[in-house]
N, C-alpha and C positions, 0 to 999 in steps of 0.2 A: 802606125802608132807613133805619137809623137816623143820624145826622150825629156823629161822634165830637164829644163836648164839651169843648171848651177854658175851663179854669180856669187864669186870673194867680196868683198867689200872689205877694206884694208883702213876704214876709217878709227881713229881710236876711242870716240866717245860709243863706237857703236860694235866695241869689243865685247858686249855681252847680253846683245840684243839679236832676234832673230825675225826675218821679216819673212814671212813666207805666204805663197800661196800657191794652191793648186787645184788644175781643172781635176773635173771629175772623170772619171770613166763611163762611157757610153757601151752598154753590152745588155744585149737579148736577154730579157729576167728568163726566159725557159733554159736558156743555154748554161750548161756547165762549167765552170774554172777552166778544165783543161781544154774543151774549142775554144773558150774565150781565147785563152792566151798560144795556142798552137794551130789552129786551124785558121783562124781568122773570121770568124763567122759573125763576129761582132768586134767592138772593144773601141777606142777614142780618145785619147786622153790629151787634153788639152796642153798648152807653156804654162810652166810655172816657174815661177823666181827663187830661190834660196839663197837668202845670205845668211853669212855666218863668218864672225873671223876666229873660228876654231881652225888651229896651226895644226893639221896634222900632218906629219911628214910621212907618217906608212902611208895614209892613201892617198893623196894628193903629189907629193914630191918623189916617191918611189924612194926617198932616201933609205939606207941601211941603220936599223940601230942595234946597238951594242951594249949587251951586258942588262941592265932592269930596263929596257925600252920604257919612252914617259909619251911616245910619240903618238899613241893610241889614247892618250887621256889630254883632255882640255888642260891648257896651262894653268888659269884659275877656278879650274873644278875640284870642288872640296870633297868631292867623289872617287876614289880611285876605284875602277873594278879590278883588279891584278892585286889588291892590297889583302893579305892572308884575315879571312871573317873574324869577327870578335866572337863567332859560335862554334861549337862545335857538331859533328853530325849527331851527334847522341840529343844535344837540345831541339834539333829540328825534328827529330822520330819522335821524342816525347810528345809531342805538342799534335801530332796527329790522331783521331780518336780512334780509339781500338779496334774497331766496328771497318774501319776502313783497309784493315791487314786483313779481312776473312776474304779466303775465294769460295764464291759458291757457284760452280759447278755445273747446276743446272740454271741457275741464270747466264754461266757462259755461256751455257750449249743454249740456251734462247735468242742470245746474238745471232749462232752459224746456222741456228735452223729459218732464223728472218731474214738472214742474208741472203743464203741459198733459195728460199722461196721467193723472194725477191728476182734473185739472178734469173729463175730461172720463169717468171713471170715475165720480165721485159724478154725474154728468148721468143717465149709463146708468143708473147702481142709483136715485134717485131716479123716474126713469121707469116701471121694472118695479116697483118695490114703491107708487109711489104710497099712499103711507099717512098721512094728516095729522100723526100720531104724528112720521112721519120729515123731513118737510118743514122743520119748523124747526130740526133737527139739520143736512139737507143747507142750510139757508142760511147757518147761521154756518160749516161749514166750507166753502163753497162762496167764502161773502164772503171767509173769512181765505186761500183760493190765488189771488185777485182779488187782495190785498193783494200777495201773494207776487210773482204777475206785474209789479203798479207795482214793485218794490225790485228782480226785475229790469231793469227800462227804466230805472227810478233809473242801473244801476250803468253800463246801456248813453249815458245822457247824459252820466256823468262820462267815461266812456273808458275805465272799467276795470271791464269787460268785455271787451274784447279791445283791442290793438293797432292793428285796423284801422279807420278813422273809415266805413268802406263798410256793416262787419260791423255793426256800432256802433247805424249809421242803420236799417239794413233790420230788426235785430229790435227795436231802440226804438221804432219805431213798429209792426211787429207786436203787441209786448206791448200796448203803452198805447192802441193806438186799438183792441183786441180790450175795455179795460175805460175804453172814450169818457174818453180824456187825450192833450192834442193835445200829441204827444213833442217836438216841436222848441219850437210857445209856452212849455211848462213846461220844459223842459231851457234856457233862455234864463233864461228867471226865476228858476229855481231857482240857476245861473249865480251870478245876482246878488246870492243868497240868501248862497252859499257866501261871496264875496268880500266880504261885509259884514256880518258874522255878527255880531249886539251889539250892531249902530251903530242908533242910534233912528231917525233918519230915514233911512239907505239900505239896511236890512236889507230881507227881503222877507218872509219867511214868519212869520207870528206877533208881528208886530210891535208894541209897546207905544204906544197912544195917548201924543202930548204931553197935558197937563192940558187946555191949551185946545183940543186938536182934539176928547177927553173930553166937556169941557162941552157944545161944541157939539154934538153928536149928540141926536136928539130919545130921550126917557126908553125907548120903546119897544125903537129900536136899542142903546143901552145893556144893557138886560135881555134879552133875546134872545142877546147877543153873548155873556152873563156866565151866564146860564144854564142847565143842563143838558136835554135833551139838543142843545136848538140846534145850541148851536159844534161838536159833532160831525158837522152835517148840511152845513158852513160850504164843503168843495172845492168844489163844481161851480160856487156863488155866488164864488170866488175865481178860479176860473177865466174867469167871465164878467164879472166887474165889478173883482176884484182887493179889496183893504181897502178901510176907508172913510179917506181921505185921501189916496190913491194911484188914479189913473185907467189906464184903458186894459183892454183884454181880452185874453187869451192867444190869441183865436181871428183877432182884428185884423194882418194883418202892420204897419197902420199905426199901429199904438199906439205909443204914445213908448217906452213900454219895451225897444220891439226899434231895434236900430240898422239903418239904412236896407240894411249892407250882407246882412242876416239875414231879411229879407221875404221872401225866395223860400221858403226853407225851415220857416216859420212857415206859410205862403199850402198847403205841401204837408204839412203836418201837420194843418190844417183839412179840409182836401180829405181823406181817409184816415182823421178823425173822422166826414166826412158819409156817408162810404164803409159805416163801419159803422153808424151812423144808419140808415141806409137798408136796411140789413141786416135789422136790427131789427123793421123795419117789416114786411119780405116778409115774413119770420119771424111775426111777428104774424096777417098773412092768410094764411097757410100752416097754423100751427097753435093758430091762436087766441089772442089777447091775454092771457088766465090764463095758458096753457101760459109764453107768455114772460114774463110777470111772473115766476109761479114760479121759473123755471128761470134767467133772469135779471138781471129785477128788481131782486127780493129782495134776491139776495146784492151786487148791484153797493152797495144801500146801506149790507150790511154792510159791505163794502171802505170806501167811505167812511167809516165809523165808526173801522175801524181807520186809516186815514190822520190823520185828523184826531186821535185819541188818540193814536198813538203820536208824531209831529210837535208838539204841543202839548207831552208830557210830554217831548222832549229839549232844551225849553228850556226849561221852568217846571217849577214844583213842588218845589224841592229843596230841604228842610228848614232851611238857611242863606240868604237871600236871596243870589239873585246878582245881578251887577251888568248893566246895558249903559251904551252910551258913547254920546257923540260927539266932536267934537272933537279937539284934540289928543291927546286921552288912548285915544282907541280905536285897536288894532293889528289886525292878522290874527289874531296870538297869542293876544293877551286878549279878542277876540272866539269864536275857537274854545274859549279853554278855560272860556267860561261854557255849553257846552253840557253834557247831564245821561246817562252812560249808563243805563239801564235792563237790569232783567231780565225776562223775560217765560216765564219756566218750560217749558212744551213749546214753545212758539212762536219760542224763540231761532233753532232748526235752520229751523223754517218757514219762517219771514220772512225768512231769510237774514243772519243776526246785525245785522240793526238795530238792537240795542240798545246798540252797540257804535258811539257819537256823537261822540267826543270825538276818535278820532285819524281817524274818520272826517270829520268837519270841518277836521280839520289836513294831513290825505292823503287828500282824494278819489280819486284813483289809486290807491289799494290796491283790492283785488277783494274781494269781503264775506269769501270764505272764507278768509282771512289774516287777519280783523280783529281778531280774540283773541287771535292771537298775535303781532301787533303792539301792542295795548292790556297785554298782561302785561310786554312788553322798554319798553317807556315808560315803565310807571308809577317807576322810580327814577330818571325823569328828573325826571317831572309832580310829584312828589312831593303837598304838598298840594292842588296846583292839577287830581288827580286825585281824585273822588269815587265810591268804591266803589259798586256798586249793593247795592240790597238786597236779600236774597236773595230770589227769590221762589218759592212753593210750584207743583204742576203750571201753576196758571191764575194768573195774574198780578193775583188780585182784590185785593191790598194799593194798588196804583194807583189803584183809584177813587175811596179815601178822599183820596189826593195828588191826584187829578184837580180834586174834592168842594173842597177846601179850598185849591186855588188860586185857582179861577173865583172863591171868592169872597173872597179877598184881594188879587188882583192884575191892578188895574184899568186904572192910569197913571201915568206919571212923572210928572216936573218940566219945564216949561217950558224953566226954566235948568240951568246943571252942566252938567259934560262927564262926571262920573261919577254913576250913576242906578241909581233901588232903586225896585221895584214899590212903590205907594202905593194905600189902601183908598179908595175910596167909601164913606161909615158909612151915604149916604142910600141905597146900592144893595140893603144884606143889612143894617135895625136890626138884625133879631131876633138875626142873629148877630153882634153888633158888641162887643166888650169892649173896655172902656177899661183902660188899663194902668197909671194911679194912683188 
């Protein structure tokens, strides 16, 4: 696959024009997102040119800023996203229709019972046809209703999945320890994720290295992290060790992350992890180690792949630099609305509208299947602080090149500032490294 080519153009009549163009992606309409982009079973993408003389020193020059960083925003853009909304959250809830706060319950449970019959239909037809041909068709779709099931237990750790915290538990951990995710450590963490969305240091999921935690890292971890396809193999290593800068393990009730009075239910999410560990294993002497690779294996690390892509790309990647905080500058607000919704073409209805980030972040209590039509009654609230997605074709392969061309611009913040703009490594990626005078 080819790396789409960025050219500066430093001319100054052509300081606010943009010339672009790009090939298209060539990939197997049967095949899935995740062998598109990790197996290689298709995918093509042509040279494309971009200019642009947007000055930005966090990703281009790796330069340091300090104090309101301006280096993430176009010099003559009358837009700032880091700039505190002229709304408050109380205006963007009103404006949502009522109809869209009810969880009902047994239309959740019509999700996990279409998903599971689903699952366990491509099991059966992969079994009888046995055909290597087919194998790696039933792993990416097997991987991406593995996916399907975590954003159900996602919506069961928020609560909205049903009203009832009983209902809540019992299929939260169904789902997620059927595809080994201990629902109560991660429903904790994740917790922490929501309520600190953008803040550098107490965010949780994807979190930006300071400069100096950066440095310190030896050259290896660096590259590996920055990557492809690494960062995509990165949950299960997040699950047992967490980032590098942040200690403890999701599987620990005594890790500091969990507060003392949440042990028990941490301690019984472990236990219900090992539950199916062990599963596994009979499963294995039962009907042979291949048998369960294949069946899965495989697909568990497709799932992983989509977790890790889609979770990266709802906070990075978005063609304006956006901002995160600490400090006094960072709110609930301005940390939810730097998240990035996406489109994922057939996959929207799969996944159960996770592409749909933004009011998802701001209303964890909505239910997935309202979330579109809670993002439509918003957005003349959100106004610019809302980022359309782009459209995408059946298979969502315009994201790889977003995927492609984050990883390698956006390494680390700044030490200092309360307002903060991704900043390059030049020693991470020379080859692709442009200087912008």
């Amino acid at each position: 696959m080819h790396i789409t080519l960025q050219i500066e153009l430093f001319v100054v009549y052509m300081q606010r024009s943009n010339a672009w163009s790009s090939g298209s992606l060539f990939i197997l309409s049967e095949c899935y997102i995740s062998i598109t982009i990790f197996l290689g079973l298709a995918g093509k993408e042509h040279l494309g040119l971009e200019a642009s003389s947007q000055l930005k020193a966090s990703s281009i020059n790796g330069e340091r800023g300090e104090g309101k960083a301006i280096d993430g925003v176009d010099e003559d853009d009358e837009f700032d996203p880091s700039a505190p909304p002229p709304f408050r959250l109380a205006e963007v809830r009103a404006v949502i229709p009522k109809h869209c706060w009810v969880k009902d319950p047994w239309k959740s449970m019509s999700y996990v019972f279409r998903d599971f019959i689903v699952i366990f239909g491509l099991a059966i037809a992969a079994i009888y046809l046995d055909r290597w041909v087919v194998w790696p068709l039933y792993w990416a779709a097997q991987g991406t209703m593995f996916w399907a099931l975590f954003v159900l237990g996602h919506d069961c750790g928020h609560g909205s999945f049903s009203d009832n915290p009983m209902l809540n538990s019992m299929v939260g951990h169904l789902l997620h320890s059927t595809i080994l995710v201990p629902y109560n450590g991660w429903r904790i963490s994740h917790r922490t994720h929501h309520q600190n969305q953008g803040h550098v240091e107490n965010d949780e999921s994807w979190v930006p290295f300071p400069e100096k935690l950066y440095r310190s890292l030896d050259a290896k971890t660096r590259t590996l992290r920055f990557t492809l396809p690494f960062p995509m193999f990165a949950y299960p290593l997040y699950l047992w060790y967490r980032s590098p800068g942040k200690e403890g393990s999701h599987f620990n009730p005594y890790s500091d992350m969990f507060p003392i009075s949440e042990r028990k239910a941490v301690l019984t999410s472990t236990v219900c992890w090992s539950i199916m560990v062990a599963l596994l294993l009979v499963l294995s002497f039962v009907a042979g180690p291949v048998q369960v690779l294949k069946l899965y294996g495989v697909p568990y690390w497709v799932f992983i792949m989509w977790l890790d892509f889609v979770t990266y790309l709802q906070h990075h990647g978005y063609e304006q630099k956006l901002p995160w905080y600490r400090g006094k500058e960072w709110s609930y607000l301005r940390g939810g609305l730097t998240t990035v919704d996406r489109d994922y073409g057939w996959f929207n209805s799969i996944q159960h509208n996770t592409g749909t980030h933004v009011i998802h972040h701001l209303f964890p209590q909505i239910p997935h299947y309202h979330l579109i039509e809670a993002t439509e009654a918003a957005k003349p609230v959100l106004g610019k602080y809302y980022r359309e997605p782009k459209k995408s074709g059946p298979i969502p392969a315009h994201l790889v090149k977003t995927l492609i061309k984050s990883m390698k611009e956006d390494h680390y913040v700044s030490d200092t500032g309360d307002i903060l703009y991704y900043q390059t490594d030049p020693e991470l990626y020379p080859s692709s490294h442009y200087k912008s005078n």
